[in-house]
N, CA, C and O atoms as a MOPAC input file, in Angstrom:
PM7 MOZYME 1SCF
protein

 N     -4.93000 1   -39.06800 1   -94.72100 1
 C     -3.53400 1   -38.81200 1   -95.02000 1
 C     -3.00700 1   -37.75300 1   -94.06000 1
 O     -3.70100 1   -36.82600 1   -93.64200 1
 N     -1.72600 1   -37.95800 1   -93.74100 1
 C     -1.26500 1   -37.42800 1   -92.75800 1
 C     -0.74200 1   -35.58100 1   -93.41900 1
 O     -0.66000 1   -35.31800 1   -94.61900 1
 N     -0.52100 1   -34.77000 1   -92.51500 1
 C      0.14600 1   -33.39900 1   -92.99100 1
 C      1.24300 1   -33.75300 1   -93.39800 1
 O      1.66300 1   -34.87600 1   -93.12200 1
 N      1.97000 1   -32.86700 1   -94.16000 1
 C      3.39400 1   -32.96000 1   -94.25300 1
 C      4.08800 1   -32.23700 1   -93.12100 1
 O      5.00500 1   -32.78900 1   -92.51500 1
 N      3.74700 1   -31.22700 1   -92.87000 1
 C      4.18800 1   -30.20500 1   -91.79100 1
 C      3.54700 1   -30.72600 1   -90.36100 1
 O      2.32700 1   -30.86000 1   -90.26900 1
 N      4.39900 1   -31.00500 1   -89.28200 1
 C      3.24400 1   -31.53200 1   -87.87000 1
 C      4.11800 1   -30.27800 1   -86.86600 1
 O      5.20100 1   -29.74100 1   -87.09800 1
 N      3.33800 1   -30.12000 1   -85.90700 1
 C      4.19600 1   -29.33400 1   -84.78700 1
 C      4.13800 1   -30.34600 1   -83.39800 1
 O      3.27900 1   -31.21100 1   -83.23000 1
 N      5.16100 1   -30.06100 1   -82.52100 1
 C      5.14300 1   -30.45200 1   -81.58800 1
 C      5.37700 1   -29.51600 1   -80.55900 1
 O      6.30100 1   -28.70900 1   -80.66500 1
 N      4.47500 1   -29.54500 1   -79.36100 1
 C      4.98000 1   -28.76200 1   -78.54700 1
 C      5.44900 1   -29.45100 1   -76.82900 1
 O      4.82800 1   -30.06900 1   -75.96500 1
 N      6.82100 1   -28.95100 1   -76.96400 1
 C      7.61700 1   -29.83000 1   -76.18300 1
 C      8.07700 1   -28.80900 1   -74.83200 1
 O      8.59300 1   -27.80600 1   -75.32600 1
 N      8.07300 1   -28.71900 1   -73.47500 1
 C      8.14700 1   -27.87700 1   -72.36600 1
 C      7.64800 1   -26.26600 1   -72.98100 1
 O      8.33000 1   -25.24600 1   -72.88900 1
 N      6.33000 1   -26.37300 1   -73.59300 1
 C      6.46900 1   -25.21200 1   -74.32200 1
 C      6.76300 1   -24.31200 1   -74.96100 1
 O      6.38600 1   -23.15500 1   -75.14500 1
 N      7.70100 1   -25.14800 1   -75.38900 1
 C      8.66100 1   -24.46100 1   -76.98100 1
 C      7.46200 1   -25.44300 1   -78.04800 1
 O      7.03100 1   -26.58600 1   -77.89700 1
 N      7.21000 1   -24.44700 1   -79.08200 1
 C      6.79100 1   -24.68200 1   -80.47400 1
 C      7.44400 1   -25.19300 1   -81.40400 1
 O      7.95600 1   -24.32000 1   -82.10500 1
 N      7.75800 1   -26.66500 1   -81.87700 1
 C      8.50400 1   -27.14000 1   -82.83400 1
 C      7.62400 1   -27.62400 1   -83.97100 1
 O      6.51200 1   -28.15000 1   -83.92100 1
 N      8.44700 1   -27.29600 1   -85.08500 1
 C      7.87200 1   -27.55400 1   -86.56900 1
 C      8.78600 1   -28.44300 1   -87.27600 1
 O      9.90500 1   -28.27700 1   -87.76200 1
 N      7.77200 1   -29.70800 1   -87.17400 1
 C      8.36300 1   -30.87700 1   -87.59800 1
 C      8.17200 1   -31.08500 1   -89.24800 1
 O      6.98700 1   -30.96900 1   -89.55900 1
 N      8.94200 1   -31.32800 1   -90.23300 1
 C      9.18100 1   -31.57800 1   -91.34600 1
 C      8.22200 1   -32.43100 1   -92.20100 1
 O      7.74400 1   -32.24900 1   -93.32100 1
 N      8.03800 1   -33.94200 1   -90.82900 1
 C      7.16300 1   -34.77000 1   -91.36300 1
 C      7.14400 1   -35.54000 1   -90.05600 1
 O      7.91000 1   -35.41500 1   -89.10100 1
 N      5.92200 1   -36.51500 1   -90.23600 1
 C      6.19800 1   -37.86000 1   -89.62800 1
 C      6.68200 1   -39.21400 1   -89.43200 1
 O      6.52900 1   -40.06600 1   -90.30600 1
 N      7.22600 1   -39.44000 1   -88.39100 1
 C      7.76500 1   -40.72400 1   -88.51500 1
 C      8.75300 1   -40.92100 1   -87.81900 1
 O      9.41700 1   -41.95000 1   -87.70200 1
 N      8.92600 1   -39.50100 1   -87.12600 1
 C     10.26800 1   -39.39200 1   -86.08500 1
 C     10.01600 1   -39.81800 1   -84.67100 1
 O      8.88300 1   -39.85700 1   -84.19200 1
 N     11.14600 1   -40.14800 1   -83.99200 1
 C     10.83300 1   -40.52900 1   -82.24100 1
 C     10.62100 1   -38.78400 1   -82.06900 1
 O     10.78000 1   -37.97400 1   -82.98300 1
 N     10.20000 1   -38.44200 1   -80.56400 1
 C     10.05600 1   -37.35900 1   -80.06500 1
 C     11.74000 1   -36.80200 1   -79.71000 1
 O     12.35700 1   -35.75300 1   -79.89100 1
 N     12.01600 1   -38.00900 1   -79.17400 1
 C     14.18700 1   -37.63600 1   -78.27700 1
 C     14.38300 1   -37.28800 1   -79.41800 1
 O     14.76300 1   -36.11800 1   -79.36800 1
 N     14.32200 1   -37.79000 1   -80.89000 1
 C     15.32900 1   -37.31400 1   -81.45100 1
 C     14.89900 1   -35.49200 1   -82.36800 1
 O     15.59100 1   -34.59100 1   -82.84300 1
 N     13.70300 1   -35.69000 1   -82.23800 1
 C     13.25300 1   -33.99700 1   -82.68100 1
 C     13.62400 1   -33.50800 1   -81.65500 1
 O     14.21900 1   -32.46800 1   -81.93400 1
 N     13.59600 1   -33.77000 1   -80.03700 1
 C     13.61600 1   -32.82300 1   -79.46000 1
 C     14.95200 1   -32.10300 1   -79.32100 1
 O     15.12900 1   -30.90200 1   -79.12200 1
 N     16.06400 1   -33.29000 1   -79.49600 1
 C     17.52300 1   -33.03600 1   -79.78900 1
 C     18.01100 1   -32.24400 1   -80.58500 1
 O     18.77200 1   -31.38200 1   -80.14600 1
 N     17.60600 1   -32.33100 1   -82.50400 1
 C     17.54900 1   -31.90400 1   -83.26000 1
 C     17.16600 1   -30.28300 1   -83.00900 1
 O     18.04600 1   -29.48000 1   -83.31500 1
 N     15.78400 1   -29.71000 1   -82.41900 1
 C     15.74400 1   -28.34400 1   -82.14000 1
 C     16.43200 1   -28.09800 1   -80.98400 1
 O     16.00500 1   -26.94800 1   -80.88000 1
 N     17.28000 1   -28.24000 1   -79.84100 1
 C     18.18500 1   -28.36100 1   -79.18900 1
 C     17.56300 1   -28.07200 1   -77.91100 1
 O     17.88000 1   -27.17700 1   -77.12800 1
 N     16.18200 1   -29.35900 1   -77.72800 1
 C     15.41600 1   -29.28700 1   -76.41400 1
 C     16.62100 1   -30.84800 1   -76.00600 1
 O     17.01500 1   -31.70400 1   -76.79900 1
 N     16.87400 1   -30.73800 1   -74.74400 1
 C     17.86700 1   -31.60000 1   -74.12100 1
 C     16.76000 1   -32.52800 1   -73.57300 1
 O     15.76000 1   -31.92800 1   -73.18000 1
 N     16.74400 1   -33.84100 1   -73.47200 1
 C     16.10300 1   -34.65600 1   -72.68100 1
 C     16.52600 1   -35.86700 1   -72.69000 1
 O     16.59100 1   -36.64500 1   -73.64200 1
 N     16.82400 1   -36.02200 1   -71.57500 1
 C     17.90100 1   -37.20000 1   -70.58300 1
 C     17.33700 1   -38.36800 1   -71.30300 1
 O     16.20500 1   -38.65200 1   -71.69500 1
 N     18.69000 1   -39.05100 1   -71.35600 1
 C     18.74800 1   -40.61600 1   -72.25000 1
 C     19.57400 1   -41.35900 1   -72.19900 1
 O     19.70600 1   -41.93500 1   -73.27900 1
 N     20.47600 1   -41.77700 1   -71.21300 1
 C     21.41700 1   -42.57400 1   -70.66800 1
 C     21.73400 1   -43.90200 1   -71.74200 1
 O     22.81200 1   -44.46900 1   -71.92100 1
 N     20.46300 1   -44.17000 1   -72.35400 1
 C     20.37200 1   -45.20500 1   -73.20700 1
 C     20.40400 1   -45.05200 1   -74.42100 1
 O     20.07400 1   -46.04600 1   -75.06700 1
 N     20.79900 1   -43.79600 1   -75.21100 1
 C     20.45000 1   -43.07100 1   -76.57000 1
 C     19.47300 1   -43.70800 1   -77.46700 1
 O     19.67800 1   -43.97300 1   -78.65200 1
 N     18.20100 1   -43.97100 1   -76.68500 1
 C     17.05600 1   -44.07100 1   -77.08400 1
 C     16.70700 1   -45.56000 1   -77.49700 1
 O     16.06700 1   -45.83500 1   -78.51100 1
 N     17.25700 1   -46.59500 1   -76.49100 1
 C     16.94700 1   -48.05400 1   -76.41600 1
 C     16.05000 1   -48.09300 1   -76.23400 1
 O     15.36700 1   -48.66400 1   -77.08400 1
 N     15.31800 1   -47.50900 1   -74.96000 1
 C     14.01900 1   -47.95400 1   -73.90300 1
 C     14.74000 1   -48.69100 1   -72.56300 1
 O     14.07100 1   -49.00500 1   -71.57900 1
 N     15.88300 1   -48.87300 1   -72.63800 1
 C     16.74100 1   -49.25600 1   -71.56300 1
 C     16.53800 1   -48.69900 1   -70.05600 1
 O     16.47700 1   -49.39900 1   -69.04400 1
 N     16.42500 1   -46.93100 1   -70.14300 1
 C     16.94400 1   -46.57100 1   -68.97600 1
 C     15.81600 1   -46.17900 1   -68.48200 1
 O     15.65600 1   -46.11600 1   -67.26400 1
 N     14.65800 1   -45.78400 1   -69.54100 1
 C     13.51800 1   -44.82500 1   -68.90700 1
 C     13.85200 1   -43.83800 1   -68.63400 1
 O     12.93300 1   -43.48900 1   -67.89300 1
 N     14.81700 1   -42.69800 1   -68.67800 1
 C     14.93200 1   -41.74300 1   -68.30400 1
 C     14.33300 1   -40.74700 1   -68.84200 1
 O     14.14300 1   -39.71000 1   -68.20500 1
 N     13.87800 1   -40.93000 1   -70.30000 1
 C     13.23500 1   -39.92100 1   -71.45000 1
 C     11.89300 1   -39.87300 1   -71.27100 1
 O     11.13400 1   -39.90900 1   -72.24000 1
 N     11.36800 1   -39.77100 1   -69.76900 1
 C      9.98000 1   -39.97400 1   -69.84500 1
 C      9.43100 1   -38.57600 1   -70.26900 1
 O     10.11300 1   -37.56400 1   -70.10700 1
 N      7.96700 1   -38.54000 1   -70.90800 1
 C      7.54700 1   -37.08300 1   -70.73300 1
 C      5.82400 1   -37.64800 1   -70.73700 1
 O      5.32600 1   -38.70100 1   -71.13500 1
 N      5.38800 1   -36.75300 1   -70.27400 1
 C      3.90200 1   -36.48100 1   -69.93200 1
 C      3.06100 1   -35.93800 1   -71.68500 1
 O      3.27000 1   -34.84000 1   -72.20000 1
 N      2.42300 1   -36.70000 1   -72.10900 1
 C      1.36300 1   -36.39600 1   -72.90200 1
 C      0.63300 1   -35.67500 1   -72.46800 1
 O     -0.07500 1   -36.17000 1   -71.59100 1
 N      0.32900 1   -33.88600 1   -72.85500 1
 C     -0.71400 1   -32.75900 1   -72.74300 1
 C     -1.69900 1   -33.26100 1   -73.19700 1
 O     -2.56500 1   -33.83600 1   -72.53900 1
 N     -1.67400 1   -33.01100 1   -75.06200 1
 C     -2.30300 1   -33.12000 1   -75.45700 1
 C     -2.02900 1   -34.02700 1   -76.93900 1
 O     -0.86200 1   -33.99200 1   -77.32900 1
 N     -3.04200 1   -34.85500 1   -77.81400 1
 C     -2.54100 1   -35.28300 1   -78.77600 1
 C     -1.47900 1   -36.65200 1   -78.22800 1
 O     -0.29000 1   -36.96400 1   -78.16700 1
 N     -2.47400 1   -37.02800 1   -77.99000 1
 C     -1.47200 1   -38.95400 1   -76.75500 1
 C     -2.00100 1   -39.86200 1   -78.44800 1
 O     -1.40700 1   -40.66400 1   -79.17000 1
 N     -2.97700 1   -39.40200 1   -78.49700 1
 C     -3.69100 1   -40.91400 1   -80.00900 1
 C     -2.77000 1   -40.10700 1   -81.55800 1
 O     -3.19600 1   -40.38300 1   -82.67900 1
 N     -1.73100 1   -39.29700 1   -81.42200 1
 C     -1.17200 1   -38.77400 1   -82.43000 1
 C      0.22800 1   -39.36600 1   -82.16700 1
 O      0.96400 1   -38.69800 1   -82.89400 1
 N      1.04500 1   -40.34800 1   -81.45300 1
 C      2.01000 1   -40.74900 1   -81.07500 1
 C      1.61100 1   -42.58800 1   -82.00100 1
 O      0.51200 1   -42.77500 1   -82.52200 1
 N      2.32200 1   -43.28800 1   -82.00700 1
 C      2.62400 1   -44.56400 1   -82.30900 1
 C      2.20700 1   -45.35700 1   -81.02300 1
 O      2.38100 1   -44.67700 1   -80.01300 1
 N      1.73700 1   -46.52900 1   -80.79700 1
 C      0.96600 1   -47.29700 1   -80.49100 1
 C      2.38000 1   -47.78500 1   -79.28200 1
 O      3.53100 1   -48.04700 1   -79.63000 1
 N      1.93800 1   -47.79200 1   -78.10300 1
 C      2.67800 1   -48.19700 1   -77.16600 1
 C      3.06000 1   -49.88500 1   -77.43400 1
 O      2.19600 1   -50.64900 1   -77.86400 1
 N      4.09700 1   -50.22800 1   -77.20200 1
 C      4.87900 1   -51.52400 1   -77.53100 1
 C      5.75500 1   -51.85600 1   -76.11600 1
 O      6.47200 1   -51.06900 1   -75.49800 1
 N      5.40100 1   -53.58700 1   -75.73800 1
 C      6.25500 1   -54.05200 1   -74.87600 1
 C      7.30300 1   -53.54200 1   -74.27200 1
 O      7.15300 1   -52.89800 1   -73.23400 1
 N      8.58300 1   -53.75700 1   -74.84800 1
 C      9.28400 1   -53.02800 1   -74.63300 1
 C      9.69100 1   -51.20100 1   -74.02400 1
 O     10.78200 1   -50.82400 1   -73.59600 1
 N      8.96900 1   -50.72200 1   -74.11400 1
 C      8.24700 1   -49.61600 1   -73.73400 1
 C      7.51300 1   -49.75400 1   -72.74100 1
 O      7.84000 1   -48.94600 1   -71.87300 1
 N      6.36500 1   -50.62100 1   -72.33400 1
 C      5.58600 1   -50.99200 1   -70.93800 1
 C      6.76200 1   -51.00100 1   -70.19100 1
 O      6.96300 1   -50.11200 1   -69.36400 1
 N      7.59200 1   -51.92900 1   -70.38800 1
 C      8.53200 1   -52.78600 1   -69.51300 1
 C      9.39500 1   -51.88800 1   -68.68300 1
 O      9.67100 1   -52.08000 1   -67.49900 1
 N      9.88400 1   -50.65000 1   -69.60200 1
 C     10.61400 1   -49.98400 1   -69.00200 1
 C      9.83600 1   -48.84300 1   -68.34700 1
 O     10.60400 1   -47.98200 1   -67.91800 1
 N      8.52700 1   -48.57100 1   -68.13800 1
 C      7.77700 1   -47.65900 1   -67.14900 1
 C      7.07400 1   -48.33700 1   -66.04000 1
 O      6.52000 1   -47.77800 1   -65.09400 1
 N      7.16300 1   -49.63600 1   -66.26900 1
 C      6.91700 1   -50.19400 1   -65.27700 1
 C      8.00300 1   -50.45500 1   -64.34700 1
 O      7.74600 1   -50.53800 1   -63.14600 1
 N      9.37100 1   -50.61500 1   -64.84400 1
 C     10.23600 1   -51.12300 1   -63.95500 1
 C     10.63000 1   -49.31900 1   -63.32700 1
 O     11.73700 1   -49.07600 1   -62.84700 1
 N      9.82200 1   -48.51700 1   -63.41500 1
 C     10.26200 1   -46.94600 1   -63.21300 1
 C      8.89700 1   -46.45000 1   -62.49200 1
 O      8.82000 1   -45.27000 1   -62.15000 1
 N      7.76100 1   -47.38800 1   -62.24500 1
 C      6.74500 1   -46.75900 1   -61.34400 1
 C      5.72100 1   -46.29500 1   -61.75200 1
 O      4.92400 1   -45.63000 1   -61.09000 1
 N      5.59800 1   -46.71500 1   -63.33600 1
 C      4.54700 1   -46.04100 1   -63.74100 1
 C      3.55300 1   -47.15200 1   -64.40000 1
 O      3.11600 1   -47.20600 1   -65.55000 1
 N      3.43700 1   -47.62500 1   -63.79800 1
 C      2.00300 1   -48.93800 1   -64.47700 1
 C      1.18500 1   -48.43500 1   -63.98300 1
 O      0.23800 1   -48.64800 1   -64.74100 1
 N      0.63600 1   -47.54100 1   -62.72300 1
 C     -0.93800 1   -47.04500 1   -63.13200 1
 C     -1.19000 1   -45.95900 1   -63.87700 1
 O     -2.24500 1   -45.33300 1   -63.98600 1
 N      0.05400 1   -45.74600 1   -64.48100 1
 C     -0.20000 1   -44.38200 1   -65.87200 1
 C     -0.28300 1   -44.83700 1   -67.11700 1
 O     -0.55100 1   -44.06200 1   -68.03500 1
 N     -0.06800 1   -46.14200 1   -67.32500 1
 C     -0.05600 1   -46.77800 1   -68.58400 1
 C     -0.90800 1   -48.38000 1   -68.60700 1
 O     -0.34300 1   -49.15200 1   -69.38100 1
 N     -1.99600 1   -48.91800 1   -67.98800 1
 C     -2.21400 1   -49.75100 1   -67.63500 1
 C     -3.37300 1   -50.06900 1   -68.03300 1
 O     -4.25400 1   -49.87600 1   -67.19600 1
 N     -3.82300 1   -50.65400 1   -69.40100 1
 C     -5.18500 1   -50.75700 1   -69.66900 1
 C     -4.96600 1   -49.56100 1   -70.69300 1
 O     -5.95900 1   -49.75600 1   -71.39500 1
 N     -4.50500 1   -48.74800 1   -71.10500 1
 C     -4.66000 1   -47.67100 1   -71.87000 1
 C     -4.12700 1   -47.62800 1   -73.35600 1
 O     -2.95100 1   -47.87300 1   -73.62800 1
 N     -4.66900 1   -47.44000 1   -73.88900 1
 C     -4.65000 1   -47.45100 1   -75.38000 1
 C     -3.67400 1   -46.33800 1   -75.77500 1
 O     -2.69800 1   -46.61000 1   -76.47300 1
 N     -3.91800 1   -45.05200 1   -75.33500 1
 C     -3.00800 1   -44.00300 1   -75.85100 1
 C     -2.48900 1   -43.26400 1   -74.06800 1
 O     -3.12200 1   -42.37100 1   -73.50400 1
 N     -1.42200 1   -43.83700 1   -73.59700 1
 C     -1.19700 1   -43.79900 1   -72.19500 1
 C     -0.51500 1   -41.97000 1   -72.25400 1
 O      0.11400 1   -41.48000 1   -73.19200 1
 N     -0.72900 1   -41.59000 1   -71.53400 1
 C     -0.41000 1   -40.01100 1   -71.19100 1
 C      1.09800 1   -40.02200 1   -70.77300 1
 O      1.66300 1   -38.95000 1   -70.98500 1
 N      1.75900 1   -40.87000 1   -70.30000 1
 C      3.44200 1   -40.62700 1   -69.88100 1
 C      3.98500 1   -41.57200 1   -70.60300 1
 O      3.48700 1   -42.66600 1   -70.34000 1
 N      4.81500 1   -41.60600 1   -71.42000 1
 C      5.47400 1   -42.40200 1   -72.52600 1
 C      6.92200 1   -41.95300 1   -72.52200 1
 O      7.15100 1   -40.81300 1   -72.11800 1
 N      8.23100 1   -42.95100 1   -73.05000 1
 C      9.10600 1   -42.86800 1   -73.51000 1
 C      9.34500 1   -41.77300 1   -74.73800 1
 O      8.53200 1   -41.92000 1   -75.65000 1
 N     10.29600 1   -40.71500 1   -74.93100 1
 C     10.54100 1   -39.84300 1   -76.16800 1
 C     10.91200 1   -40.63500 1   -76.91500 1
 O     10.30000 1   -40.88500 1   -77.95400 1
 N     11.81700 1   -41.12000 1   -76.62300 1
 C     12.62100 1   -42.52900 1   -77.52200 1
 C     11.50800 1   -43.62600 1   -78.15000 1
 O     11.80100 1   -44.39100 1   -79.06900 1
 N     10.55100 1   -43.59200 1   -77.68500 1
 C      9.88000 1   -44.79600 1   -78.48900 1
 C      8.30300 1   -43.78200 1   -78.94300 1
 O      7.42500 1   -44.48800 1   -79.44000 1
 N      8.03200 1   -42.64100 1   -78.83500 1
 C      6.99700 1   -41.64800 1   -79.28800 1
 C      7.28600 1   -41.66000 1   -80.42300 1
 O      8.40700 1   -41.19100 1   -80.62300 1
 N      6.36300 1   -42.25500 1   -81.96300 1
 C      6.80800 1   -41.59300 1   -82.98600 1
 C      5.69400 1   -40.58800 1   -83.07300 1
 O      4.54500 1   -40.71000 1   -82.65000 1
 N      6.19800 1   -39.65600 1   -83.64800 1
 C      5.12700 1   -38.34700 1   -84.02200 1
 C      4.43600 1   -38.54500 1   -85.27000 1
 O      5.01800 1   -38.44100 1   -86.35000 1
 N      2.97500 1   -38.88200 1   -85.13500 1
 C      1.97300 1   -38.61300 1   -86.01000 1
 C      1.39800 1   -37.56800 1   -86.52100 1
 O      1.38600 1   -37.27500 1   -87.71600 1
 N      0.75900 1   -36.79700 1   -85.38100 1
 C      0.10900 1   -36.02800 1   -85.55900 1
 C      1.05400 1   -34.65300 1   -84.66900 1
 O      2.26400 1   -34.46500 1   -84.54600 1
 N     -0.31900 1   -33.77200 1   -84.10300 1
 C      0.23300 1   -32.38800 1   -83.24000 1
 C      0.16100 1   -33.00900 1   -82.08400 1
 O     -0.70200 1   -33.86000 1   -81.86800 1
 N      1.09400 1   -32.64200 1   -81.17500 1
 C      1.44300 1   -33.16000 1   -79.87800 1
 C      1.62300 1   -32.14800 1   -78.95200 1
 O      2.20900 1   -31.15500 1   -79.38500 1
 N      1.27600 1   -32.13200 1   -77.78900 1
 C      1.82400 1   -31.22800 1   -77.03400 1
 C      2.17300 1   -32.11300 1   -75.57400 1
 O      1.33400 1   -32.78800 1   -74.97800 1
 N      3.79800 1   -31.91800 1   -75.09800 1
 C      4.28100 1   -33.03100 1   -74.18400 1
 C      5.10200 1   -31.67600 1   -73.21400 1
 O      5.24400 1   -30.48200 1   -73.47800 1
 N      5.55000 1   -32.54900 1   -71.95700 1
 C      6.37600 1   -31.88900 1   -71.17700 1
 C      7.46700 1   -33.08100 1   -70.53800 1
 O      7.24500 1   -34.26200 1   -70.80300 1
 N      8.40300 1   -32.77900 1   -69.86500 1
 C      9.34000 1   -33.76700 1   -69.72800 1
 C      9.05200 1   -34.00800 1   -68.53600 1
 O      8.61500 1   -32.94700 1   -68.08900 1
 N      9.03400 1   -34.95900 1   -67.56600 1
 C      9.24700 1   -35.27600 1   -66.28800 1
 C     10.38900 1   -35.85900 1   -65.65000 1
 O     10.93100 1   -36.84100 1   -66.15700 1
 N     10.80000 1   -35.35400 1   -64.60000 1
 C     11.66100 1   -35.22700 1   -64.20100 1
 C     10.56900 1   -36.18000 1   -62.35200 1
 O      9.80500 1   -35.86500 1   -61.44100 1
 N     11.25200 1   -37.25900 1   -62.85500 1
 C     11.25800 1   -37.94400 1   -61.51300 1
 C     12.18700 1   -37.96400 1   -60.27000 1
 O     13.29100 1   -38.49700 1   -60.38500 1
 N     11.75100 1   -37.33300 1   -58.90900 1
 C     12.18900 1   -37.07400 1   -57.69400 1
 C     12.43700 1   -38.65100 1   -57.08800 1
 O     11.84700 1   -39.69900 1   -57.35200 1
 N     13.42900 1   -38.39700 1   -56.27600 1
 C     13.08900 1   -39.68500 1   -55.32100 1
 C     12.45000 1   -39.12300 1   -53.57800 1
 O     12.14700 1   -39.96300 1   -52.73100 1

């Protein structure tokens, strides 16, 4: 059985999540961590990427839709074969467990 209380730690701010079952974009919004979403959390744009620290098998189970859009963004050898992939969508992260993530910010 899961905690009631989970934390997340997001660009190294400490957040104390209520419960589980939430995307990551929208906790991170909620404590007023900003992270880009052109798509308000379709999986559309890929822009909400962030890097899994620590706690990747405490997130919700990566889904199609979700591949689709890190692949069309450059990232299929970060997610490819992997069960609990380290760079994931916020928008499609639900929080299970303790997490610790950072945002990436892709250069061209």
């Amino acid at each position: 059985m899961l905690s009631s209380s989970l934390c997340l730690q997001l660009n190294g701010k400490m957040i104390e999540v209520g419960s589980c079952g939430h995307d990551i974009l929208s906790i991170s919004r909620e404590s007023g961590i900003m992270i880009c979403s052109a798509c308000y959390g379709h999986a559309l744009c890929g822009s909400c990427k962030i890097r899994i620290l620590q706690g990747a098998e405490n997130i919700s189970p990566i889904e199609e839709e979700e591949i689709e859009a890190l692949v069309s963004h450059g990232y299929y050898d970060h997610i490819k074969h992997k069960t609990n992939p380290s760079i994931r969508l916020a928008c499609q992260s639900i929080l299970l467990g303790p997490v610790t993530a950072e945002t990436i910010i892709k250069t061209q």
